[in-house]
C-alpha positions in Angstrom: 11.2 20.6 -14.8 8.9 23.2 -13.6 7.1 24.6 -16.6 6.4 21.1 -17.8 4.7 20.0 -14.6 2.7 23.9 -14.2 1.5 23.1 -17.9 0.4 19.5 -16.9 -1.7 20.6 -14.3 -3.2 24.0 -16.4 -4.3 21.6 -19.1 -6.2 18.9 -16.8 -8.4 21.8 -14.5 -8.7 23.2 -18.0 -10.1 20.1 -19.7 -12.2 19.5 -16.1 -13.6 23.3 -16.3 -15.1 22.8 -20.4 -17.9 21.0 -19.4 -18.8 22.3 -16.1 -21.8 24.6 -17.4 -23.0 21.4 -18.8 -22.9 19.5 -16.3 -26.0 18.2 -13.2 -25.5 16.7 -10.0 -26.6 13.5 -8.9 -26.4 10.3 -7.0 -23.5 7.8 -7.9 -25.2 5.1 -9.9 -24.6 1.5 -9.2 -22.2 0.6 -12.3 -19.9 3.5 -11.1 -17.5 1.1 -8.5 -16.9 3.7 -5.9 -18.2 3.5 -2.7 -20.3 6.4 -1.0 -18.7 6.1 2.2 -15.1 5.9 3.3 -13.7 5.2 6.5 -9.9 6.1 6.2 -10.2 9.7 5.4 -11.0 10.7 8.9 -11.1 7.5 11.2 -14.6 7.7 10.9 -17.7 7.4 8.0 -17.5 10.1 5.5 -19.1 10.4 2.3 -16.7 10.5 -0.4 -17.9 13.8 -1.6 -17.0 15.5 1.5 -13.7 14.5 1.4 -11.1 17.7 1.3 -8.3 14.3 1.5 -7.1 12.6 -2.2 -8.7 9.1 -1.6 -9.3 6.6 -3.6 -11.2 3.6 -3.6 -10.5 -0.4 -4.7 -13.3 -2.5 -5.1 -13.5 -5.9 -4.1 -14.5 -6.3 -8.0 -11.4 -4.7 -8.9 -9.1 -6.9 -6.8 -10.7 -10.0 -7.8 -9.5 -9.3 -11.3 -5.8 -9.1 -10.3 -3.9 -12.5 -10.0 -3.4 -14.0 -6.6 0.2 -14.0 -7.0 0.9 -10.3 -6.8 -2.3 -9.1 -4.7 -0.2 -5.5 -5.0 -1.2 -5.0 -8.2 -4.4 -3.9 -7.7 -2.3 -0.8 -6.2 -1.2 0.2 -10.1 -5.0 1.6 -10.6 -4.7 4.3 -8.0 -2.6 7.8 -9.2 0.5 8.8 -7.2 1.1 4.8 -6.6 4.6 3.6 -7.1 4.8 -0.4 -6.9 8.6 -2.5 -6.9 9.0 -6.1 -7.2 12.3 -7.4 -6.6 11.9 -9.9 -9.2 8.8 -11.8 -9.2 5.9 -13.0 -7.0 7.3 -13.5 -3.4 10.0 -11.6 -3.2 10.5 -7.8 -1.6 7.3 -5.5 -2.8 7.4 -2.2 -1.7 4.6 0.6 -2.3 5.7 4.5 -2.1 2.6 7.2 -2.2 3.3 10.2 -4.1 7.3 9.9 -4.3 7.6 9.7 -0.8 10.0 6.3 0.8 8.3 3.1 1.1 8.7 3.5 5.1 6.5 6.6 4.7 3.3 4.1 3.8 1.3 3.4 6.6 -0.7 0.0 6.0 -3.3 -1.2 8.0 -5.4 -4.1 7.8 -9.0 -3.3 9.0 -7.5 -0.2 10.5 -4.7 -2.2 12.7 -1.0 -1.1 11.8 1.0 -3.6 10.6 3.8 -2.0 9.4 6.9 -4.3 10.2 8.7 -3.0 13.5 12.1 -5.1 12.9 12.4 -4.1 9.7 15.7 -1.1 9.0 12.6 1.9 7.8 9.4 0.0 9.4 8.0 -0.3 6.1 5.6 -3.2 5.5 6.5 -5.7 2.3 3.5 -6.3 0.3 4.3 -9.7 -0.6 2.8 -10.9 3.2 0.0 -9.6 1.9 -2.2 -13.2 1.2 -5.1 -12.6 -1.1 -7.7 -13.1 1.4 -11.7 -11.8 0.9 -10.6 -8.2 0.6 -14.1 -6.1 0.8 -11.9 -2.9 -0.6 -8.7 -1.0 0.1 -8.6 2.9 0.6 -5.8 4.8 -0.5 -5.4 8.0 1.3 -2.4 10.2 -0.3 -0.7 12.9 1.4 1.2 13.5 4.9 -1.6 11.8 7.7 0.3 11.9 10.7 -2.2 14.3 12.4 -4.6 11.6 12.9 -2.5 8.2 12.0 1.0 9.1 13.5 4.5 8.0 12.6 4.8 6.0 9.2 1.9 8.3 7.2 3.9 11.1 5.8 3.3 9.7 2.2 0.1 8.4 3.3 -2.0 5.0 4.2 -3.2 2.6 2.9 -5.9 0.9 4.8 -6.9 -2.9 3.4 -10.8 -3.9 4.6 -11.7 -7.6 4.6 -15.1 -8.7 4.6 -17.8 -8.3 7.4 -20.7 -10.6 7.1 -24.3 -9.4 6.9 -27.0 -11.4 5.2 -27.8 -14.9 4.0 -24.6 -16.7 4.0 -22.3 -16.5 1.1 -19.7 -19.0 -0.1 -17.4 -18.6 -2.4 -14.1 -20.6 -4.0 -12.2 -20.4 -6.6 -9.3 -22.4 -8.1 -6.4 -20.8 -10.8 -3.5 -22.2 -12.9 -1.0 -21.1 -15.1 2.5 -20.1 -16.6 5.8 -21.1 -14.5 4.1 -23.3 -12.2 1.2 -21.7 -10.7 -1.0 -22.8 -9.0 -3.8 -20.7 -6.3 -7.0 -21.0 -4.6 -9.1 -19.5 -1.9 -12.4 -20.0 -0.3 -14.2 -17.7 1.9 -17.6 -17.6 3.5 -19.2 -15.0 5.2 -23.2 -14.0 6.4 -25.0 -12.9 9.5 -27.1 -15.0 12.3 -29.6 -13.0 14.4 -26.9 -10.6 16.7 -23.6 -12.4 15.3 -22.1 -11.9 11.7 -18.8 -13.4 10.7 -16.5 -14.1 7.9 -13.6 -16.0 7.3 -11.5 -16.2 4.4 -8.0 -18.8 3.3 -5.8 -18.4 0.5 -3.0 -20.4 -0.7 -0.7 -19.9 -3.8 2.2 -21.9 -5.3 4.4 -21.1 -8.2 7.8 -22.4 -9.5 8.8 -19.1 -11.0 11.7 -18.2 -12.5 15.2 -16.6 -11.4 15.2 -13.2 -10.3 18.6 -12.6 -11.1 19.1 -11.9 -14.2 15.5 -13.6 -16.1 15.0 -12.2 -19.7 18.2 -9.7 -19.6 19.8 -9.9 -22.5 23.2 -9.1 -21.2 23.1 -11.7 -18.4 21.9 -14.3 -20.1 24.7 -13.8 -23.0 27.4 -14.0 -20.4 26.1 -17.3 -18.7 27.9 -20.8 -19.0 24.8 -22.6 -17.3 21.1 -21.9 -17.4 19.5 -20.0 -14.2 17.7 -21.8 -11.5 14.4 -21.1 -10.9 13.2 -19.4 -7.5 10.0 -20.8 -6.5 7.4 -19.1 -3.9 5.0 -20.2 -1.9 2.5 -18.0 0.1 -0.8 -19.5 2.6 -3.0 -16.7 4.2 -6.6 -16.7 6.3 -8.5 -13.8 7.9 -11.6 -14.1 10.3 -14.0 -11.2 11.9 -16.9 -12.0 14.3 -19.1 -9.4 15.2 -21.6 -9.6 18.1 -24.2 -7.2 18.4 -24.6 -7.2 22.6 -27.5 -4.4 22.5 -29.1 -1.8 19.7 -26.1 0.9 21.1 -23.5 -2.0 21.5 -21.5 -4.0 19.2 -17.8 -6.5 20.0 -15.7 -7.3 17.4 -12.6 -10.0 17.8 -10.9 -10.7 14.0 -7.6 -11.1 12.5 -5.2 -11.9 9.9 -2.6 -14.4 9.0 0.1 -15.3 6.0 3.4 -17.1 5.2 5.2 -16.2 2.9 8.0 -18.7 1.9 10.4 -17.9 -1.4 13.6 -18.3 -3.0 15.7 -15.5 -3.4 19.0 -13.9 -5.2 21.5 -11.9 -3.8 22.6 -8.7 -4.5 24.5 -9.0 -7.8 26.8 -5.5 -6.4 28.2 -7.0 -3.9 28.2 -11.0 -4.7 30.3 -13.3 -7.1 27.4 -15.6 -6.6 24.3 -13.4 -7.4 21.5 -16.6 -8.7 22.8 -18.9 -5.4 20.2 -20.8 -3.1 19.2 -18.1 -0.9 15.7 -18.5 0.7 13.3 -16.0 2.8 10.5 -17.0 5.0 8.6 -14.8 6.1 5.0 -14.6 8.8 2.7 -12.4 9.4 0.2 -12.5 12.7 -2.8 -9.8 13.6 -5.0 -9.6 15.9 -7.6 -7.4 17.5 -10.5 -6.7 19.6 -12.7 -4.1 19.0 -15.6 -2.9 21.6 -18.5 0.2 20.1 -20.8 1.6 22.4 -23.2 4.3 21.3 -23.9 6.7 24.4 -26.5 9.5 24.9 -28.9 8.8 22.3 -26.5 8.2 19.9 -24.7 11.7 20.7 -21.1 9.8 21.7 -19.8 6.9 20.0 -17.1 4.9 22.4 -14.3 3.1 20.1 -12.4 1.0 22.6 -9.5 -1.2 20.3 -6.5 -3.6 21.7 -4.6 -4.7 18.9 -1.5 -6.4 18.0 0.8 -8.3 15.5 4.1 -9.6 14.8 5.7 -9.9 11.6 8.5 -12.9 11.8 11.2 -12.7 8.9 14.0 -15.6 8.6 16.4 -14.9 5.8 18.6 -17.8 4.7 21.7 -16.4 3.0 24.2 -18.8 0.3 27.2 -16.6 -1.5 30.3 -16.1 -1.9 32.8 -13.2 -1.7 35.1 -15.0 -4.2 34.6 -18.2 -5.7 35.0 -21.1 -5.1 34.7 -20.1 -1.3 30.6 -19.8 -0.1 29.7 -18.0 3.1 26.3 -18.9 5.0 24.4 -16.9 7.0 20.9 -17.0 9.1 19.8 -13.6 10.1 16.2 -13.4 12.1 13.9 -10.6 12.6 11.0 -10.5 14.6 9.3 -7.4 15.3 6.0 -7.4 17.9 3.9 -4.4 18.5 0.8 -3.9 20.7 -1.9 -1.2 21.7 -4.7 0.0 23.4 -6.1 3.2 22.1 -9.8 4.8 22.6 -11.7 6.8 20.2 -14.6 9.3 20.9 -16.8 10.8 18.2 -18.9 13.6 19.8 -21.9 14.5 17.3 -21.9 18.4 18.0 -25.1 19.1 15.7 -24.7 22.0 13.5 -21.3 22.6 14.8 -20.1 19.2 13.1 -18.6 16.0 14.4 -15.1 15.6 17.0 -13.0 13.2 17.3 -10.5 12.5 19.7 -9.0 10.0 21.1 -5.6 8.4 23.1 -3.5 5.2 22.2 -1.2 3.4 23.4 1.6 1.3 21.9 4.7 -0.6 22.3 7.1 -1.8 19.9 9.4 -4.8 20.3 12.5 -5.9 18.1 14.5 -9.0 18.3 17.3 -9.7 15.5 19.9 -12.5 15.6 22.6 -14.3 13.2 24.3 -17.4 12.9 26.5 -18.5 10.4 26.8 -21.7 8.7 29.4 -22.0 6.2 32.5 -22.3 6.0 31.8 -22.6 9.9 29.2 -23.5 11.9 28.6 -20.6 14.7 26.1 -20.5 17.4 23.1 -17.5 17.1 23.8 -14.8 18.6 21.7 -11.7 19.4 22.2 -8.4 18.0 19.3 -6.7 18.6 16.8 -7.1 21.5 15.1 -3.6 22.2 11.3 -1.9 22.8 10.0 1.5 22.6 6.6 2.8 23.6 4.9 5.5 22.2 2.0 7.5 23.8 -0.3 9.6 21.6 -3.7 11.8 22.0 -5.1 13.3 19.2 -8.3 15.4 17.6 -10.1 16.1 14.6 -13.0 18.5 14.2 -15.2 18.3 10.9 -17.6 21.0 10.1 -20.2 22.5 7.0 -20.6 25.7 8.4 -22.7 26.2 5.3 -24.2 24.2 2.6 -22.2 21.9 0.6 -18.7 23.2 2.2 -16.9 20.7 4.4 -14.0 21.7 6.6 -11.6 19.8 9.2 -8.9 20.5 11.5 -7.1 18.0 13.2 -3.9 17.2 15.1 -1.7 15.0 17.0 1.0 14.7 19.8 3.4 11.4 19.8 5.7 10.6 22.7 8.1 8.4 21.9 9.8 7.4 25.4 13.8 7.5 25.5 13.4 9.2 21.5 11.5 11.9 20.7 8.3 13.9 20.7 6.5 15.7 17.4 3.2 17.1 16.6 1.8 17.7 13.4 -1.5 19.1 11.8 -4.0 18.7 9.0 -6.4 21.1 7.4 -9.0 20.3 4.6 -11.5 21.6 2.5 -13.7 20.9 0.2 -16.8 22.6 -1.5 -19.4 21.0 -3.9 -20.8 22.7 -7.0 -24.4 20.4 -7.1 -25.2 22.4 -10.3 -21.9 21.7 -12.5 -21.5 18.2 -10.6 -17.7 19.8 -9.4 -16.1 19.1 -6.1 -13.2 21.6 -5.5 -11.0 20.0 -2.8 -7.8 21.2 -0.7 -5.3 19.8 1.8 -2.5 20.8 3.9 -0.6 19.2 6.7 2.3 18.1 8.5 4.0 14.2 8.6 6.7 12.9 10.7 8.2 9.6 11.1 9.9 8.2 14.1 13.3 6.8 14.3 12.8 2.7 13.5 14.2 0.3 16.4 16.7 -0.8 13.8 17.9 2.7 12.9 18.4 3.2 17.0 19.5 0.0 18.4 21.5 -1.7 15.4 24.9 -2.2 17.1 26.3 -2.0 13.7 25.0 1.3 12.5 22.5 2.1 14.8 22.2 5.8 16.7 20.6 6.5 19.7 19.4 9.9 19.7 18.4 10.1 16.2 15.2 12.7 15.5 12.1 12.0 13.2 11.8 12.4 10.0 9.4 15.7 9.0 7.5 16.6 6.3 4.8 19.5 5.2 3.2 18.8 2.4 -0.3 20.1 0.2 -2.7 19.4 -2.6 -5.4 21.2 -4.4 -7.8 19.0 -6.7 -10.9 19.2 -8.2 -13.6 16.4 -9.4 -16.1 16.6 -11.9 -18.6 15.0 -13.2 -20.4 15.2 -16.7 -23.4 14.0 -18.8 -25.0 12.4 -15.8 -22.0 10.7 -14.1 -21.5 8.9 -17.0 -18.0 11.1 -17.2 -15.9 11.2 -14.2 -13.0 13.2 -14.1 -10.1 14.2 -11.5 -6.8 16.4 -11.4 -4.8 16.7 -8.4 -1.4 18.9 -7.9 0.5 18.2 -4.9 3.6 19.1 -3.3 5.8 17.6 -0.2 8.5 18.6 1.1 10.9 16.4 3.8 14.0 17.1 6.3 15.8 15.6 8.7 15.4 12.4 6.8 17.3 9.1 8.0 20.3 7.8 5.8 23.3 5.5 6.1 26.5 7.7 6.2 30.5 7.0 7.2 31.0 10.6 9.3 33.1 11.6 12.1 30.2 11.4 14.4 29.4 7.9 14.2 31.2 5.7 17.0 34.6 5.0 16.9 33.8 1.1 16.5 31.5 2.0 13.8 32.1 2.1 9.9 29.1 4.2 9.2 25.6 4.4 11.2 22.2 6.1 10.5 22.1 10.0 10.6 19.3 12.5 10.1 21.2 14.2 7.1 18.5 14.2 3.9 16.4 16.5 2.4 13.9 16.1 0.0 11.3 17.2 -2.4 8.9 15.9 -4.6 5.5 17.2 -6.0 3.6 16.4 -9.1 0.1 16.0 -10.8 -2.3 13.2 -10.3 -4.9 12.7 -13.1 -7.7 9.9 -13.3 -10.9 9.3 -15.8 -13.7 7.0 -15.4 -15.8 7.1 -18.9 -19.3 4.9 -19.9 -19.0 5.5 -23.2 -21.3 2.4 -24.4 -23.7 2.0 -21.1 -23.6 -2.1 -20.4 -20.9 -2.2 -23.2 -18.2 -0.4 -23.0 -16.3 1.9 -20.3 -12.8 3.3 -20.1 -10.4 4.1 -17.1 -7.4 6.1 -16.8 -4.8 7.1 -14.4 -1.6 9.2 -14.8 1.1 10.5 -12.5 3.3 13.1 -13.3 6.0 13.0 -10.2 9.6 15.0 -9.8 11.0 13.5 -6.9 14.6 15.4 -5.8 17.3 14.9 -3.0 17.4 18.4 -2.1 21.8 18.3 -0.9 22.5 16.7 -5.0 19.4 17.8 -6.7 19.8 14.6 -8.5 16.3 12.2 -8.5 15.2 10.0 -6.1 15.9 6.1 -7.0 12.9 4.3 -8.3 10.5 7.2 -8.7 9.4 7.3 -12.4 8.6 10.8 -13.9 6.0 9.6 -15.8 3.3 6.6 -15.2 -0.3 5.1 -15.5 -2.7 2.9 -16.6 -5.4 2.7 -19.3 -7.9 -0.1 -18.8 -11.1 -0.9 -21.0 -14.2 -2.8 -20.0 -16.0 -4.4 -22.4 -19.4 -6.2 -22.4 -19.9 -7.5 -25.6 -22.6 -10.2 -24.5 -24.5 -11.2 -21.5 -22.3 -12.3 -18.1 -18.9 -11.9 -20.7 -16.9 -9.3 -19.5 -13.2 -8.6 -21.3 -10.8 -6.3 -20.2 -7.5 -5.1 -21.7 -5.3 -2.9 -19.9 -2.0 -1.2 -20.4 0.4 -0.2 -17.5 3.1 2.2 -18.1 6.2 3.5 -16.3 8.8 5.9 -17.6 12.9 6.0 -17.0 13.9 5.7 -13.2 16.8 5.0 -11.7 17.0 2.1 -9.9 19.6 3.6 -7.4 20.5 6.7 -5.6 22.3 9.3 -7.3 20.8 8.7 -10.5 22.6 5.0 -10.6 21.6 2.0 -13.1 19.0 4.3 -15.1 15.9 1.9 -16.5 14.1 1.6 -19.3 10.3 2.9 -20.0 8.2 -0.1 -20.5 4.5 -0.3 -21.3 2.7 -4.2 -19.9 -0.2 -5.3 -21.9 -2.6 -7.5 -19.9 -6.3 -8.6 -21.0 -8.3 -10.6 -18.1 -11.9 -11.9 -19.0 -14.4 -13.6 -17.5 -17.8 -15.7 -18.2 -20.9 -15.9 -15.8 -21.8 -19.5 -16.4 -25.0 -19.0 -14.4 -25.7 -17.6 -10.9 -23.1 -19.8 -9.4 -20.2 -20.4 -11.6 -17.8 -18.2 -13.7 -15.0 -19.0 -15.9 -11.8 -16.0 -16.2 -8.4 -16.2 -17.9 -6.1 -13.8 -17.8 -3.0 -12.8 -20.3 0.1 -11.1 -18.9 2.4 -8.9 -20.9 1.1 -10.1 -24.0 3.9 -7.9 -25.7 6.3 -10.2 -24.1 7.9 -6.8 -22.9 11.1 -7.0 -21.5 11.9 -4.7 -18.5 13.6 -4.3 -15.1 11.8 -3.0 -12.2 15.3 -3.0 -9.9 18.5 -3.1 -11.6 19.2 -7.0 -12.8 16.2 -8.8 -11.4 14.2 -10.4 -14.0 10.4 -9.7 -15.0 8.1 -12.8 -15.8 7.3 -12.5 -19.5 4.1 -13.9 -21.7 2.7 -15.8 -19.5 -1.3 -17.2 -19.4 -3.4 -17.9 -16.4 -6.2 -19.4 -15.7 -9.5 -20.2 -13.0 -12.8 -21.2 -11.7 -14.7 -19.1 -9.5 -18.1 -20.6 -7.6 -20.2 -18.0 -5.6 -23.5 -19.3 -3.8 
C-alpha cells in the first residue's frame, strides 16, 4: 500500500515541478473563484498565499449550484472530503476530513461551534444544515486543536453567511423536481450609514423515496409489497446585524436557525422491520454576540464573543424484534453549549502578528426515553449532565524575510471533572514569485475530549475516560502556470491517532454493564490530496479537478477503517458557450469502502454524472436546471440504504 501511495505523490510534485521555469507570478484574476483572504486558517485575516495550513475555499457561486436538498454537497469539491448519506436528503450526513472520524470535524457557523453536545462522538449532522445565504465555507484540513480545541483533530470546517455592505440586495429563488421536491429561499442583505445586515430563510420539501433498500436489486427481488416512501422536510433562517459604534469600534448580534423533520428506516442488522414508520425531528438554534475594538492606533484588536446553541434531536422509533410484535420508542436529546471567550491580536511590526486569547465554555446534555408500544411508559431521564471547559491559547505569525511565512501556536484545555491536554501547530510556507510556486508545510497535534454521552450514559458510559490524541503533518506545494490560467496543487499528509474512544464488552466495564466506552483504538491514515483549476478556453471553457488518495487503518487489526474510500474525486467542466449560458457537467467518483468496521459489507465503486446549467435572462432573472446521476447509477453509500436515481430538477433565481 505504501509504494502505490509514495508513487502518487512523486508523480503530482513531478508534474507541478515541469513547468515551474515557465511560470510568472501574479495577482489572482477575478474569474479564478478563490478568495484572497481567509479567516479560518489562523482566527484571523490571512492571505491565502501565506497559508503554511491545506485550506480550501467554497464560493458562494459554487454553493449556489448544488441543490437545496443536500447543501453538503458542495463539500465533494474539496480533496481529503469524505461525505455519507444515510439514504437520501434528510437523513444522517456525516463529513470526515482526511480519514479521520466524523466527530473529529469541527463545524462552525460564522466561527461559533456548533457541533452537537448530546450526540454519542459530538459530531455535527450536516443535514441541519438549511441552505441559507452562505457567503463561502473554508475547509481547513489537518489536526487544529492548537488554536480551535477539542473536535478539530481532522480539521474544521468553518460555514460564513453573508454580511451586508452596499446598496441593498434581494434575492429569491424557487426550485422543483424529481420525488417531490419542492425548495425556495429568499435573502436580502445591504448596508445603511453605520448599520449593515442580512438575513436569509430557506425551506425545502421532498417526498423522497425509502431509504431502506431503494434501487437494490437484492431487496427489491425479495419484497412481497412495494417500499414506502420517506419524505423530509427542512425550514432554516440566518440574520447578522452589524453596527459600526466608532471608526475603532464595531457590534455584531447574528444567528442561525433550522428544522429538520424526516422519515427514517431502521437498522436492517438488528430489525425484522427495517422500511417501518420511524421519524426524526431534529432543531438547530445559534446565537451570538460579537464586540471589536481597535486599540492603540490600530496596534491591538479586542475580539470579545458570547455565544451559544442548542441542537434538539427527537427520534421516533417503530419496529419489531420479531413479527408480528412492534416495539415503540421516543428517545430525546438535547444538547446546549455556551461561552464567553476573548481574542487579542497584537500587531508586533516586523516581528509579525500574536494572537492570544481565553474562552470559556460549558456544555449541557439532557437525554430521555419513553416507550409507546406494546406499552405505554412514562419518560424517563437517562442523561442529565454538564461539563465546562476552560482554555487559553496563542499563535504567533511571522516573515522573518521576504516571501516566507511562519507560525507557532498552541493551546491548553481544562476540562473540569475530565481531563486536561495541550497541543501545538507549526507551519510554513515560502513563495517562489518567479515560478508562481508556493511550497507549504504543517505539523501539529489534535485531541478530542471525552463526549457527555461517552461519560455519563448510564448504559455504556465511563467516567474517567481520556481524550482522544493525534499528531499529524503535511507537506504541499501550489503552482501556478501560463498566467494563472493553470492552477495546480499536491498535498501528502499523514495522521496518526491513540487512545481513541470505542464501544467494547471487557472486564472493566461495571458489573451492571454489558459493554461501555473505552479508550482502546489506534489509528492511522495518510494519503495524497491532488486538485487542478484549468482555463483552457478563457470565457469558454474551464476544467476542475480533485483526487484523494487515502489509506485509513485500525492500527490493533490492520484492517481499513469503515467508510473511507481508497480512492475518490471529482472532475467538473464549465462551459460558456454563449452570453449569460453557463453549463456544467461533473462526475463524482468514489472507490470500494467498507461500509462497516472490520472490513464488513464491502461497497461498490460508483461514478455520479450530474450536469447543472443556467441562463442569465437579464440583470435580474436567471433560469437553471440541474440533472442528477444521469447514468442512473446504482450505488450504496451505507450498507442497504437506497440512493435516489435519475432524477431532474428545476428553478428560478431573481437577484436585484
Amino acid at each position: 500500500m505504501i509504494v502505490p501511495l509514495r508513487r502518487v505523490f512523486a508523480a503530482s510534485v513531478s508534474l507541478c515541478a515541469l513547468s515551474m521555469g515557465a511560470a510568472h507570478a501574479q495577482t489572482v484574476t477575478e474569474p479564478v473563484p478563490i478568495p484572497d483572504i481567509v479567516v479560518t486558517a489562523t482566527r484571523s485575516p490571512l492571505a491565502i498565499s501565506q497559508a503554511g495550513s491545506a485550506i480550501s475555499v467554497i464560493t458562494a457561486e459554487d454553493i449556489e449550484k448544488e441543490s437545496i436538498k443536500s447543501p453538503a454537497e458542495v463539500l465533494r469539491r474539496v480533496p481529503g472530503v469524505t461525505v455519507t448519506e444515510t439514504g437520501g436528503p434528510g437523513a444522517t450526513t456525516t463529513v470526515r476530513l482526511r480519514g479521520a472520524d466524523s466527530g473529529h470535524t469541527l463545524v462552525l457557523i460564522d466561527g461559533i461551534r456548533v457541533n452537537d453536545p448530546s450526540a454519542n462522538s459530538g459530531e455535527f449532522d450536516f443535514s441541519n444544515l438549511a441552505a441559507v445565504d452562505i457567503e463561502r465555507i473554508e475547509v481547513l484540513r489537518g489536526p487544529q486543536s492548537a488554536i480551535y480545541g477539542s473536535d478539530a483533530i481532522g480539521g474544521v470546517i468553518n460555514i460564513i453567511t453573508r454580511k451586508g455592505k452596499g446598496a441593498p440586495r434581494v434575492s429569491v429563488g424557487v426550485e422543483g423536481g424529481s420525488y417531490g421536491t419542492k425548495a425556495g429561499r429568499a435573502s436580502v442583505s445591504g448596508s445603511n450609514g453605520s448599520v449593515s445586515y442580512a438575513f436569509s430563510t430557506t425551506g425545502f420539501d421532498t417526498a423522497g423515496f425509502s431509504r431502506y433498500g431503494y434501487r437494490i436489486g437484492r431487496i427489491e427481488e425479495t419484497l412481497t409489497s412495494p417500499l414506502e416512501d420517506d419524505g423530509a422536510r427542512r425550514l432554516g433562517a440566518a440574520g447578522r446585524v452589524s453596527i459600526a459604534l466608532s471608526p475603532d469600534a464595531e457590534f455584531e448580534i447574528g444567528g442561525f436557525a433550522s428544522s429538520n423533520r424526516a422519515q427514517i428506516d431502521n437498522d436492517p442488522g438488528f430489525d425484522a422491520l427495517p422500511d417501518g414508520p420511524s421519524i426524526t425531528r431534529q432543531r438547530l438554534l445559534e446565537g451570538h454576540s460579537r464586540l471589536t475594538i481597535n486599540s492603540f492606533d490600530g496596534m491591538l484588536k479586542n475580539t470579545f464573543l458570547i455565544s451559544g446553541s442548542r441542537t434538539d434531536n427527537n427520534l421516533r422509533l417503530v419496529g419489531s424484534y420479531a413479527l408480528p410484535d412492534l416495539y415503540g420508542n421516543e428517545y430525546g436529546y438535547q444538547g446546549d453549549r455556551f461561552s464567553a471567550e476573548y481574542q487579542g491580536d497584537l500587531k508586533l511590526g516586523t516581528l509579525g502578528l500574536f494572537t492570544f486569547g481565553a474562552k470559556a465554555e460549558q456544555e449541557h446534555m439532557i437525554s430521555t426515553t419513553r416507550s409507546f408500544l406494546p406499552f405505554e411508559m412514562p419518560e424517563s431521564e437517562d442523561v442529565d449532565a454538564s461539563q465546562t471547559t476552560r482554555s487559553v491559547y496563542a499563535l504567533h505569525q511571522l516573515s522573518p524575510v521576504e516571501n516566507l511565512h511562519l507560525s507557532l501556536g498552541g493551546r491548553i484545555d481544562d476540562v473540569q471533572g475530565s481531563d486536561t491536554f495541550a497541543t501545538w501547530r507549526a507551519t510554513a510556507a515560502y513563495e517562489i514569485p518567479t515560478s508562481g510556486t508556493k511550497l507549504r508545510a504543517s505539523a501539529g497535534t489534535g485531541a478530542k475530549a471525552p463526549t457527555l454521552y461517552q461519560r455519563f450514559d448510564p448504559y455504556s458510559g465511563t467516567a474517567d475516560l481520556e481524550s482522544e490524541r493525534s499528531i499529524g503533518f503535511d507537506v504541499g506545494i501550489d503552482q501556478s502556470l501560463a498566467d494563472d490560467r493553470v492552477l495546480l496543487s499536491a498535498t501528502f499528509f499523514a495522521n496518526r491517532f491513540r487512545n481513541l474512544i470505542a464501544y467494547g464488552s471487557v472486564d472493566t466495564c461495571r458489573p451492571d454493564q454489558y459493554g461501555c466506552f473505552l479508550n482502546v483504538k489506534r489509528a492511522r491514515t495518510s494519503g495524497v490530496e491532488l486538485s487542478a483549476d484549468v482555463d483552457v478556453i478563457p470565457t469558454w471553457l474551464r476544467v476542475k479537478a480533485t483526487y484523494t488518495y487515502l489509506e485509513a487503518f485500525d492500527e490493533d487489526t490492520d484492517l481499513r477503517l469503515a467508510r473511507r474510500p481508497e480512492h475518490q474525486g471529482r472532475l467538473g467542466l464549465a462551459i460558456t458557450p454563449a452570453k449569460g449560458l453557463s453549463i456544467e457537467p461533473s462526475i463524482v467518483f468514489v472507490g470500494s469502502r467498507f461500509s462497516s468496521p472490520n472490513e464488513v459489507y464491502e461497497l461498490a465503486p460508483y461514478a455520479r454524472f450530474d450536469v447543472y446549467a443556467d441562463y442569465k435572462l437579464n440583470d435580474t432573472f436567471s433560469i437553471y436546471a440541474r440533472a442528477e446521476n444521469l447514468t442512473d447509477a446504482e450505488y450504496q453509500e451505507v450498507y442497504n440504504y437506497g440512493t435516489a436515481g435519475r432524477s431532474f430538477y428545476a428553478g428560478l433565481r431573481a437577484t436585484w
